[in-house]
Every structure is written in structure tokens, then in C-alpha cells.
C-alpha positions in Angstrom: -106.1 -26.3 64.2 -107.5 -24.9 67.4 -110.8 -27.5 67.3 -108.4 -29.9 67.7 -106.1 -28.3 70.7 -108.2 -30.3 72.9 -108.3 -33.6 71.6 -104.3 -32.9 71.3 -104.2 -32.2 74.9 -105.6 -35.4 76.0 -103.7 -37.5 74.0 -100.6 -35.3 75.1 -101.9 -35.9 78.8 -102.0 -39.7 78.2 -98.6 -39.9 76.5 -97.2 -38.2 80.0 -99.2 -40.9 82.1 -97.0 -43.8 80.6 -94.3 -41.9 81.9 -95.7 -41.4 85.5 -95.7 -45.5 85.7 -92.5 -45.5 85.0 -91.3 -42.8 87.4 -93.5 -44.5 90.7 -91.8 -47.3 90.2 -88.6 -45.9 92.0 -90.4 -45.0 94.3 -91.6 -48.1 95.3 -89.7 -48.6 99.1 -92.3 -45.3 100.1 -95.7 -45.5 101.5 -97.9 -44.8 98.7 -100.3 -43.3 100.9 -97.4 -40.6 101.3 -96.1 -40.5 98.1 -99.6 -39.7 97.0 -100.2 -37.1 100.0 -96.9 -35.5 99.0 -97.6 -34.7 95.4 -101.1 -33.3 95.8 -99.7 -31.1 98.5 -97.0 -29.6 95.9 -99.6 -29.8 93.7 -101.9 -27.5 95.5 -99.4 -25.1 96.6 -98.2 -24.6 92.5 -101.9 -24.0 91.6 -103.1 -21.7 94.7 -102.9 -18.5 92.6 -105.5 -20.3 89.6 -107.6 -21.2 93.5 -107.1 -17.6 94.5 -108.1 -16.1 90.9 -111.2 -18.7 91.2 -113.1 -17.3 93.9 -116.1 -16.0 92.4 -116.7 -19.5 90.5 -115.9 -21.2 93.8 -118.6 -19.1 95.8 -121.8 -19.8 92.8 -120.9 -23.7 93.5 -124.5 -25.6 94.2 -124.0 -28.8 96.6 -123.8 -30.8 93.4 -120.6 -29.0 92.2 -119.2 -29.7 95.9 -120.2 -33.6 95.6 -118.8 -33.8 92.1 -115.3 -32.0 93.5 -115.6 -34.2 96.6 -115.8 -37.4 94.6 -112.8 -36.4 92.5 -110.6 -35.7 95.0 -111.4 -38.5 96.9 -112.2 -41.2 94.6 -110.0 -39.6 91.3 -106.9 -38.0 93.7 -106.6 -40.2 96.8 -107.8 -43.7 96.2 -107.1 -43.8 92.5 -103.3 -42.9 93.1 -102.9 -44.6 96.3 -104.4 -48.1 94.3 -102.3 -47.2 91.0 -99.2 -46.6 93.0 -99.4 -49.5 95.2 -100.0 -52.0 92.1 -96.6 -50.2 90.7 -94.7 -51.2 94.0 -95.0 -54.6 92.8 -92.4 -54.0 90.2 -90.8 -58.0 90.6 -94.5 -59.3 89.7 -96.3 -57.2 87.5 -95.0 -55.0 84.6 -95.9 -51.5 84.2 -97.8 -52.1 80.8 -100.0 -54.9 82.6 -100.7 -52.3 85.2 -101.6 -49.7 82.7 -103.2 -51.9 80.3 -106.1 -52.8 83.2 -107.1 -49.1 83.8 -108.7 -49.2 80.3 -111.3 -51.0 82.2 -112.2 -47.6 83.3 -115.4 -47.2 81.1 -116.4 -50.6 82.4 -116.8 -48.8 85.6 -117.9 -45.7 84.9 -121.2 -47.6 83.0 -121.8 -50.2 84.9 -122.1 -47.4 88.0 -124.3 -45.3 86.0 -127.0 -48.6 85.5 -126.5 -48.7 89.3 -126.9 -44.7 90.0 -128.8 -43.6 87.4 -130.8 -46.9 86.3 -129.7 -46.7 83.1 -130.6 -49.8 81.1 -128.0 -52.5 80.5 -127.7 -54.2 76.7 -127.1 -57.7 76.0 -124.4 -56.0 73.8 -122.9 -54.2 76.9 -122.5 -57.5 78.8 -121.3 -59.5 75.5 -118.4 -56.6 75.3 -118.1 -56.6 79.4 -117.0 -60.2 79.1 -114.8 -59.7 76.1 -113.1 -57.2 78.3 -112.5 -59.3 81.1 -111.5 -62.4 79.4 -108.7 -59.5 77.6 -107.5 -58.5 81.4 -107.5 -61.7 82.3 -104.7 -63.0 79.6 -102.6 -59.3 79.8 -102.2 -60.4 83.5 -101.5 -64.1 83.5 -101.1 -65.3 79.9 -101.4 -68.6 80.0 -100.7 -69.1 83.4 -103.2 -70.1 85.7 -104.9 -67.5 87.9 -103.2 -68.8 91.5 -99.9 -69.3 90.2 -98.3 -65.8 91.7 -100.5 -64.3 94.4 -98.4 -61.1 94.6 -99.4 -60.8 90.2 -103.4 -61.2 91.3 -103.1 -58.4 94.5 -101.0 -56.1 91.9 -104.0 -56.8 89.1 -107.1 -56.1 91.8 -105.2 -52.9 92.6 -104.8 -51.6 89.2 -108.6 -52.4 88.6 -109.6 -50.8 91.7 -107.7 -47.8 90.2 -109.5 -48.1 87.4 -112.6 -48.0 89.3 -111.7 -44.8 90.9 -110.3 -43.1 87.9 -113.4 -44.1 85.3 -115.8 -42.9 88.1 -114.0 -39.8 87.9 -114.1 -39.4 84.5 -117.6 -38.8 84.7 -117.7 -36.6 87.5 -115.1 -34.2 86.9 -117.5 -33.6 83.0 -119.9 -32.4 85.4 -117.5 -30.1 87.5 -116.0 -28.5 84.3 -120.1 -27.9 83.3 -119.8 -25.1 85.9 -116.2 -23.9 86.8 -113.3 -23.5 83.9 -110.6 -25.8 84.2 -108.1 -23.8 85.9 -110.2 -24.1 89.1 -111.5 -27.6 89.3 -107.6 -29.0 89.0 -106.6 -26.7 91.9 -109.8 -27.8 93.6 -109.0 -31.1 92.9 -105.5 -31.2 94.3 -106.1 -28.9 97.6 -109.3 -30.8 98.7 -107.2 -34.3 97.8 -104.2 -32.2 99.8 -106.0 -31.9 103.3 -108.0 -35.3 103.3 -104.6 -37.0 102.8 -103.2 -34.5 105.3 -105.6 -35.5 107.8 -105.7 -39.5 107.0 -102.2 -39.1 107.1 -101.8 -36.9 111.1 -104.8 -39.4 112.1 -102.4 -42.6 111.5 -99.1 -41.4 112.0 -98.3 -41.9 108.5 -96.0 -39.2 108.4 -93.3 -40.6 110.4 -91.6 -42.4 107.1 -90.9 -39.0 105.1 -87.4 -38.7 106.9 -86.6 -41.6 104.5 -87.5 -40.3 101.6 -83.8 -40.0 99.9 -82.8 -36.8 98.1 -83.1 -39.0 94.4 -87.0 -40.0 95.4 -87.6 -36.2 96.3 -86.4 -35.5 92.7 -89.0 -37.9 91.3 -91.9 -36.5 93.4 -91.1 -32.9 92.1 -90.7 -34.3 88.6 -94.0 -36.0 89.0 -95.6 -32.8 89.9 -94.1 -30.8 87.5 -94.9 -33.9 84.4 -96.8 -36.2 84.4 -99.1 -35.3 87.8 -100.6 -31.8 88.6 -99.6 -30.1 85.0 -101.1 -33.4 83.3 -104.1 -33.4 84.9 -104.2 -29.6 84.6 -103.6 -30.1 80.2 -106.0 -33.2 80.5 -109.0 -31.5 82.6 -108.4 -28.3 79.7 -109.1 -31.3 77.0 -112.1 -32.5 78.9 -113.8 -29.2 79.0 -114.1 -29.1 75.3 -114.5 -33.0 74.4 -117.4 -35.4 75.2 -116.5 -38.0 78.2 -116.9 -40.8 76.1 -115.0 -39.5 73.5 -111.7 -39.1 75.5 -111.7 -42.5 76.3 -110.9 -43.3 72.8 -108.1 -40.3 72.8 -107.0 -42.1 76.2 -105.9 -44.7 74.6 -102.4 -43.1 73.3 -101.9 -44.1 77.4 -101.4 -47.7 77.7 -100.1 -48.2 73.9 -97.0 -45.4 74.9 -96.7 -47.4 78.3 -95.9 -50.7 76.4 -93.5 -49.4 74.0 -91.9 -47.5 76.9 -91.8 -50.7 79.0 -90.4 -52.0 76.2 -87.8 -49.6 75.0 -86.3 -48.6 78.6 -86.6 -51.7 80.9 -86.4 -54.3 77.7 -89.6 -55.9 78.9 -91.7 -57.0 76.4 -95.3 -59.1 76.7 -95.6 -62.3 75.9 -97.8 -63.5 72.7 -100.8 -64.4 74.9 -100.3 -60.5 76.7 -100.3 -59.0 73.0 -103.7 -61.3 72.2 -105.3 -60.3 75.9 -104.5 -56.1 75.1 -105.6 -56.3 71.6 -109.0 -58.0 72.8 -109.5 -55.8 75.8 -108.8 -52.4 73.8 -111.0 -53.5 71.3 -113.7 -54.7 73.8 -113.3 -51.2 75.3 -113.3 -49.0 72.2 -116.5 -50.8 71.1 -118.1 -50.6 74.8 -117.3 -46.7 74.4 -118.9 -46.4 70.9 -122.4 -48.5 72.3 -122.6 -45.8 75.2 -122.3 -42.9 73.1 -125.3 -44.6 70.7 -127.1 -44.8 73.7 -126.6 -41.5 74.7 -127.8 -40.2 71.5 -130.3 -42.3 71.2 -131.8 -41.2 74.5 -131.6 -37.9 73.4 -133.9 -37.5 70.4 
């Protein structure tokens, strides 16, 4: 039972995700810039004792360690959040599954940058599947409907992919972080390094000045998110990604945008339309076969 605590812990990460869409959406008359600011500082202040306990690892960090935790934070924390939640304050044009649906482009990204970083070679198979994928995202976004018909639907859909972006990056990065430190420490590095940079983005343009209207109910969500699906999430999924390959918790990730629908579904009544079903089943399957080629690659490159 305990080989498969971490693949459990994943999948119980990405169940709490499809919740987290659903709880940004209230929040959507915020600044997501401060919404996100908000939660990292809680965030960091719950997890300063793991921070505290961490010294030792913190002080054998290499410059490579500090890029990887920089990149997380920044990239993973700030942007990633700040795009996802933003794409969630347009809740009258875009549902929450569509929004979730496109961050399974993540291991789009995190390849395709790789082949950019690293050089790694590009397969014809790789672009076949890239297109597959896109063709998917395309018809979970807009059905049938043609591409300029709601502006405010296309903004909503380039945010989520920049998200995606962000997190699939990430992904990546924080596998190398957790090569070094334990688990414990990277997520509270993660949230107080993500903590000041929003701190001081947000001092530098005054974005502070809205928090007064933050209502007592949205401060309830914020904790919740904390408490949920945001800092203890990411503290069960980074405990899951210690002890699983990269590639392989993209598969496990999955559990993510398949709860989100059914959620969408079950609490707000919205459901997809025939077309949207078509478009997710293509772009899941595009993705879970993009993941398999990579790991072949990657074992392949090995022997």
C-alpha cells in the first residue's frame, strides 16, 4: 500500500484542484494579482516552521537549486495563478471545465521548452499529437462556433493556456528541486519566495489599495483556499512528486479536469456541449499519448 501513497497523493491533489476552480470563481470582483498575493502570504506564514526546520537543506542549495526555486515561484506561484485566476473571472464566458480542460496542455509546454532549452529532438509523432491536441482545445473552447464569435471566450482561453504554460514549466522544475531538498521545504520555499515578489509587485503598483474591499465571505474563501485546495494541495502534491516520475504524474493529473467537469456539472448544472465532449476526449487522449512518447524517449536516451 505505501508504493502507492504517492501516486494516491497526486490524484488526491488533483481532485482538490477542481475544487479550487470552483472556489476563485466567487472571487471574481478581486484583483487576481491580490487574490494570488494574499494566499501565498497565508501560505507562507502556515508553513514557516517546515522553512525554519529546513535550514540546513536551504544553506547546501547550489545556484541551480535557487533558479529551479526562482522559476517555481515565479512562473508556477505568481504568473500561473494570476493567468488561472483571471481566466476564472470570466465566469459569464467561459465555464470552469473549459478552463481546466486547457491546462492539460501543460506537457505540451513543458516539451516543446525542453527542444528549445535543452535541444532535445522533436518527432514527427510529437507534432502529429501537438496538433491533435490543439484541434481538441480548440472545440472544448468554442464547439462549433467560430473562433471570433465571443472575444471575452478567446482572452479567457489564451489565459488558461498561458497558465498552462507556467504550470507545465513548473512541473519540470520543481522534479529538479525535490532532487535536492525534501518536500516539506521546497513548498514553503515556494510560497515565501512567491510571498515577497508579489509583496513587492504589489507595494511597487499600489495594488494593495483594493484589499479594504475584500468582503468578510471572500476572506472565508481565501482561507479555505489555503487551507484546501492551495498551500496543503501543493504541499500533498509536491510529497507525490518526490516519489513519482514527472511524466508519470501527468497521467495521475488527469483525475483534475475529469472531477472539474463533473463538478461543473453537478453544482452549477453546466454541462458541455457534444462538440466540448468530442474536443476533451481528443485533447486527453492527444495528451496521454504525447506523455507516453516522452517517457519512450527518455528511456530510450538512456540505454
Amino acid at each position: 500500500m505505501k508504493k502507492y501513497l504517492p501516486i494516491l497523493a497526486i490524484i488526491f491533489a488533483a481532485l482538490l484542484w477542481s475544487l479550487d476552480g470552483f472556489l476563485r470563481q466567487e472571487l471574481y470582483s478581486v484583483s487576481s494579482f491580490l487574490i494570488v498575493t494574499i494566499e501565498h502570504v497565508i501560505g507562507a506564514l502556515v508553513f514557516l516552521p517546515f522553512l525554519l526546520r529546513g535550514k540546513h537543506e536551504i544553506s547546501q542549495m547550489n545556484q541551480r537549486s535557487w533558479s529551479s526555486i526562482f522559476w517555481i515561484s515565479v512562473f508556477g506561484g505568481l504568473l500561473g495563478l494570476f493567468f488561472n485566476t483571471k481566466a476564472l473571472s470570466y465566469i459569464n464566458y467561459i465555464d470552469l471545465s473549459v478552463v481546466v480542460l486547457l491546462q492539460k496542455f501543460q506537457p505540451l509546454f513543458a516539451i516543446s521548452l525542453a527542444a528549445v532549452v535543452l535541444k532535445e529532438r522533436i518527432t514527427k509523432r510529437f507534432l502529429i499529437l501537438a496538433a491533435m491536441a490543439l484541434i481538441g482545445g480548440y472545440f472544448v473552447t468554442f464547439g462549433l462556433n467560430p473562433i471570433g464569435n465571443n472575444d471575452k471566450t478567446l482572452i479567457a482561453a489564451l489565459l488558461a493556456l498561458l497558465a498552462a504554460f507556467c504550470w507545465g514549466s513548473s512541473t519540470v522544475l520543481g522534479k529538479h528541486a525535490l532532487k535536492t531538498l525534501s518536500f516539506p521545504v521546497v513548498t514553503a520555499l515556494r510560497l515565501s519566495v512567491t510571498a515577497i515578489i508579489g509583496l513587492v509587485v504589489l507595494v511597487a503598483i499600489r495594488g494593495y489599495s483594493d484589499t479594504p474591499t475584500i468582503t468578510f465571505s471572500q476572506w472565508k474563501i481565501l482561507f479555505l483556499i489555503v487551507f484546501t485546495t492551495g498551500s496543503v494541495a501543493l504541499f500533498i502534491y509536491y510529497y507525490g512528486l518526490k516519489h513519482v516520475k514527472a511524466s508519470h504524474s501527468t497521467i495521475y493529473e488527469l483525475f483534475w479536469p475529469l472531477s472539474a467537469v463533473a463538478i461543473d456539472w453537478l453544482v452549477r448544472g453546466r454541462v458541455l456541449s457534444p462538440m466540448q465532449f468530442v474536443g476533451g476526449a481528443i485533447l486527453i487522449i492527444a495528451i496521454v499519448l504525447l506523455t507516453r512518447e516522452q517517457r519512450k524517449s527518455n528511456g530510450n536516451a538512456n540505454k
